[in-house]
N, C-alpha and C positions, 0 to 999 in steps of 0.2 A: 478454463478460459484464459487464463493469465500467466500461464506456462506456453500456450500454445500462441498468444501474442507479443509476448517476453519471453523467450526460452534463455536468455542470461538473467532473469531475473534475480537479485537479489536482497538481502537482506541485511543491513550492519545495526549490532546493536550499540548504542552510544550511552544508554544507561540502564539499569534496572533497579528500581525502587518496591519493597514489602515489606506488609506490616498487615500484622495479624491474617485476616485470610483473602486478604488484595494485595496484587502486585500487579506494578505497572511498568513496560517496557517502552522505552525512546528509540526510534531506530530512523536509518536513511535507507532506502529504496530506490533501488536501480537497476537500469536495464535498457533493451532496444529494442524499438517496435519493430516488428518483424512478421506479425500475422495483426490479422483482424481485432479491433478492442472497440468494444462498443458500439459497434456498425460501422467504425472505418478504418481504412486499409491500413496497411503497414506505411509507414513513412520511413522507417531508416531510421530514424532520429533516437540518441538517448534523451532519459531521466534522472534525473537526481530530487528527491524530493521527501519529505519529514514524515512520519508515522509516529502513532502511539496506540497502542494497546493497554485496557485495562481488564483484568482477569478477577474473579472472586471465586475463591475454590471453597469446596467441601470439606468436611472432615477427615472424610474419604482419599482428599488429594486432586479431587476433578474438579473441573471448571463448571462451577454451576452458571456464572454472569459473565458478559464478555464485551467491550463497548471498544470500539474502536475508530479513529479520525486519521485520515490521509489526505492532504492537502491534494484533491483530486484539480482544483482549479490550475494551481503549478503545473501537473502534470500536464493536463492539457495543453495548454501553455506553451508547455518545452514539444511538444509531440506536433504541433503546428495545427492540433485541429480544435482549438479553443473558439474560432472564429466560425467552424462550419458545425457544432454544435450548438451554439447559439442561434444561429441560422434556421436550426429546426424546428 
């Protein structure tokens, strides 16, 4: 879904913090709408906007717990369609 309405999608990491078996990644996220995101159309328009990832891995090395926050309201926001989601 989000390759196919950001096909520039991207990801910058800006920090990574672990300790013991969680680690947490800061990142920015960006990219241009270009197809369908959540029921509306592409606008053309970029994003810039904050992410964080938190992971809790196994002994093993795998990700048992995973919680993550994206300032989805920014995005809307810069995307122009904050106003026609509220809407609905």
């Amino acid at each position: 879904m989000l390759i196919g309405a950001f096909p520039d999608l991207r990801f910058t990491t800006e920090l990574i913090v672990a300790d013991d078996d969680l680690a947490s990644a800061f990142t920015k996220v960006s990219g241009t709408h270009q197809g369908e995101f959540m029921g509306s159309p592409a606008t053309g328009r970029s994003f810039l906007v904050h992410n964080a990832d938190f992971c809790r891995f196994t002994d093993d090395g795998l990700i048992c717990e995973h919680w993550g926050l994206i300032d989805t309201a920014a995005l809307m926001h810069q995307l122009g369609i904050a106003s026609q989601e509220a809407a609905r």
